[in-house]
C-alpha positions in Angstrom: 18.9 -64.0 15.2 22.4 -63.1 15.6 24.2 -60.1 17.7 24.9 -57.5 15.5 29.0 -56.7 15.5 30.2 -53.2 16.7 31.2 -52.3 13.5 27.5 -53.5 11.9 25.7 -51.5 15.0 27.7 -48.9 14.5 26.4 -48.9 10.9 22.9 -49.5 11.6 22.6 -46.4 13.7 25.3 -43.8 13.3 25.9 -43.8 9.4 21.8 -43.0 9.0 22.6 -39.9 10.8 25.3 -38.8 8.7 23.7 -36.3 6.5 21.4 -34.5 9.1 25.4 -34.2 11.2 26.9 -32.7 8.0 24.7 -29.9 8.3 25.0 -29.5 11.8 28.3 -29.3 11.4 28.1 -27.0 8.2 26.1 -24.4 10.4 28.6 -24.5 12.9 31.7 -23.8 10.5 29.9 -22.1 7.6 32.8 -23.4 5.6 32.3 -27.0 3.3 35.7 -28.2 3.9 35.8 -27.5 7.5 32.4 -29.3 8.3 33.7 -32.3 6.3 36.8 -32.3 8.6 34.6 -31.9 11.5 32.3 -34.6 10.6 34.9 -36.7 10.0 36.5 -36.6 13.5 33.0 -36.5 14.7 32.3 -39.6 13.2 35.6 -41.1 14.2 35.0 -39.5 17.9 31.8 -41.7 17.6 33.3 -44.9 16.7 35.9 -44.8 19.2 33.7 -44.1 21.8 30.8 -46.4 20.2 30.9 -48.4 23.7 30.0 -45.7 25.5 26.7 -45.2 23.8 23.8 -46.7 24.9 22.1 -48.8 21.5 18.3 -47.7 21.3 18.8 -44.0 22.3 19.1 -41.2 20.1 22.0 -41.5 18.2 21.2 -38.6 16.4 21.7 -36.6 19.8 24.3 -38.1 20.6 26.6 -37.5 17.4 25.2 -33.7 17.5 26.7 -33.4 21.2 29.8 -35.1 19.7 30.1 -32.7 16.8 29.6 -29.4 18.5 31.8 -30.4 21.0 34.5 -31.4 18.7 33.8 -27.8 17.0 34.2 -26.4 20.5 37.5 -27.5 21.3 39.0 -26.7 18.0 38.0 -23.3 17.9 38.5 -22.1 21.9 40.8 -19.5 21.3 38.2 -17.8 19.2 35.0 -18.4 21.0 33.4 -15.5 22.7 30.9 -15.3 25.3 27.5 -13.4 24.0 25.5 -11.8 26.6 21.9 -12.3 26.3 19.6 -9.1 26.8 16.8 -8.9 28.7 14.3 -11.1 27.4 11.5 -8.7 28.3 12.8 -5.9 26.2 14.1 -8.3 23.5 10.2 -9.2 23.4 9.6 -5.7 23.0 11.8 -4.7 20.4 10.3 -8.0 18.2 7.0 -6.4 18.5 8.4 -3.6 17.4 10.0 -4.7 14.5 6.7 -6.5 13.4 4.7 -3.7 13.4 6.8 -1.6 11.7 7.1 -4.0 9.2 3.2 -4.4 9.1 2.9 -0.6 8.9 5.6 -0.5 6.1 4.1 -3.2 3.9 6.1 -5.9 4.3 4.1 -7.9 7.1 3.5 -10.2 4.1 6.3 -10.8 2.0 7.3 -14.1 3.3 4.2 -15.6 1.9 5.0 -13.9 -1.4 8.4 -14.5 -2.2 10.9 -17.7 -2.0 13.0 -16.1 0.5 14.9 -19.4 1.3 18.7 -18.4 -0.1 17.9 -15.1 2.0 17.2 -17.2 4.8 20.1 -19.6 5.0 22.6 -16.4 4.5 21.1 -14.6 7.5 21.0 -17.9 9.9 24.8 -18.2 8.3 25.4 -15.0 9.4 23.8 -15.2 12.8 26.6 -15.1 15.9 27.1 -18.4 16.7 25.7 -18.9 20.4 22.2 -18.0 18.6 22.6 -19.9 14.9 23.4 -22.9 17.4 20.0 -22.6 18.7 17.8 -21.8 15.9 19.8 -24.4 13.5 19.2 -26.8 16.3 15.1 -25.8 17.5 14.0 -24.4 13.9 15.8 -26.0 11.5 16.6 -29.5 12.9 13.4 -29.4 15.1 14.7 -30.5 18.1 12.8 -29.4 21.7 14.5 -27.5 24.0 15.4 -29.7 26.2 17.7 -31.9 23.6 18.8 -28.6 22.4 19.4 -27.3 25.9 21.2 -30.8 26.3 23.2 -30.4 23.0 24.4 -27.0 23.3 25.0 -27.6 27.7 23.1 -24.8 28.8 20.0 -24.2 30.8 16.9 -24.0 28.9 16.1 -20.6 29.8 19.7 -19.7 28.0 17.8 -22.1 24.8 14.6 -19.8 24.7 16.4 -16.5 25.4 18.9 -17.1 22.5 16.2 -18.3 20.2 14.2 -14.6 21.0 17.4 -12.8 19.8 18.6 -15.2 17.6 14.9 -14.8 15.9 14.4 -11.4 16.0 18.0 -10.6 14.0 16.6 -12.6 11.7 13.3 -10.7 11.2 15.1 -8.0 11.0 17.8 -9.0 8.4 15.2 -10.5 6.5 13.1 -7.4 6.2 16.3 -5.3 5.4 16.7 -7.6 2.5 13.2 -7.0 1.3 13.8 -3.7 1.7 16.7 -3.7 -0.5 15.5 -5.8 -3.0 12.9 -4.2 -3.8 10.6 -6.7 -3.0 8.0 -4.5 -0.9 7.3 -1.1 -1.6 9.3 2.1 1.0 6.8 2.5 2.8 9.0 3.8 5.4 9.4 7.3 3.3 12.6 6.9 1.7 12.5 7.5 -2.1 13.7 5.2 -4.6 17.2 7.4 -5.2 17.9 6.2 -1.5 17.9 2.9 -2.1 
């Protein structure tokens, strides 16, 4: 059997990967244009450097660490630093939120109603230190340790923004139930102060 060419390994294990990096890249820049630029240097980033990669690893790992650094660079002017709360009361206030919820009578509504275009807008609309890591852990199903790796921060930095990361999303999600109409106030507001 003969040796595959760059160009044909390059093919054989970067292009299959194309569509999970377009969303990847999508969550990062929340705008369709600028993800296709992004994969696009992400992919040419990739083929430029295709000697560098070792054939047989993840590739898939490898192009995610190429794209979000590519996203880096291009927006460090606007990147902020978030500060992570204590994970202990960040634990407590999820709790809290639960059983509020559970006392209010939405503890149930996500097995009741397609919340999924709710979803994607409130991961959209996450900061993006934390919609890095759930996109990443949740949504691409990565461990934390290739997200830890992806991303360039300790693990503990992983799990902590996961917690917050997660628990704005509970609560965004049960503010739109809440406003839909989906569960009924049973917080005591009326129906006028909806």
């Amino acid at each position: 059997m003969a040796e595959l060419s760059r160009d044909e390994q390059f093919a054989a294990e970067a292009l299959p990967n194309l569509e999970d990096v377009a969303r990847f890249a999508y969550s990062l820049t929340r705008d369709q244009s600028d993800a296709d630029d992004l994969v696009q240097e992400t992919y040419l980033r990739a083929y430029r450097a295709w000697s560098s990669y070792e054939p047989g690893s993840d590739c898939r790992r490898w192009l995610f660490t190429i794209c979000r650094n590519v996203f880096l660079r291009a927006r460090e002017r606007e990147r902020r630093v978030v500060a992570t709360e204590d994970p202990e009361l960040e634990s407590l206030a999820a709790a809290a939120i639960a059983n509020a919820a559970d006392r209010s009578g939405y503890g149930d509504i996500f097995s009741n109603v397609d919340i999924g275009p709710a979803i994607a807008r409130a991961v959209a609309d996450l900061p993006t230190a934390f919609r890095e890591a759930v996109e990443l852990v949740d949504v691409q199903d990565m461990t934390y340790d290739r997200a830890a790796e992806i991303l360039g921060v300790p693990i503990g930095t992983i799990r902590s923004r996961l917690f917050r990361g997660r628990r704005l999303l509970q609560e965004t999600l049960i503010n739109y139930a809440r406003d839909a109409g989906l569960v009924a106030a049973g917080d005591g507001r009326s129906e006028e102060s909806h």
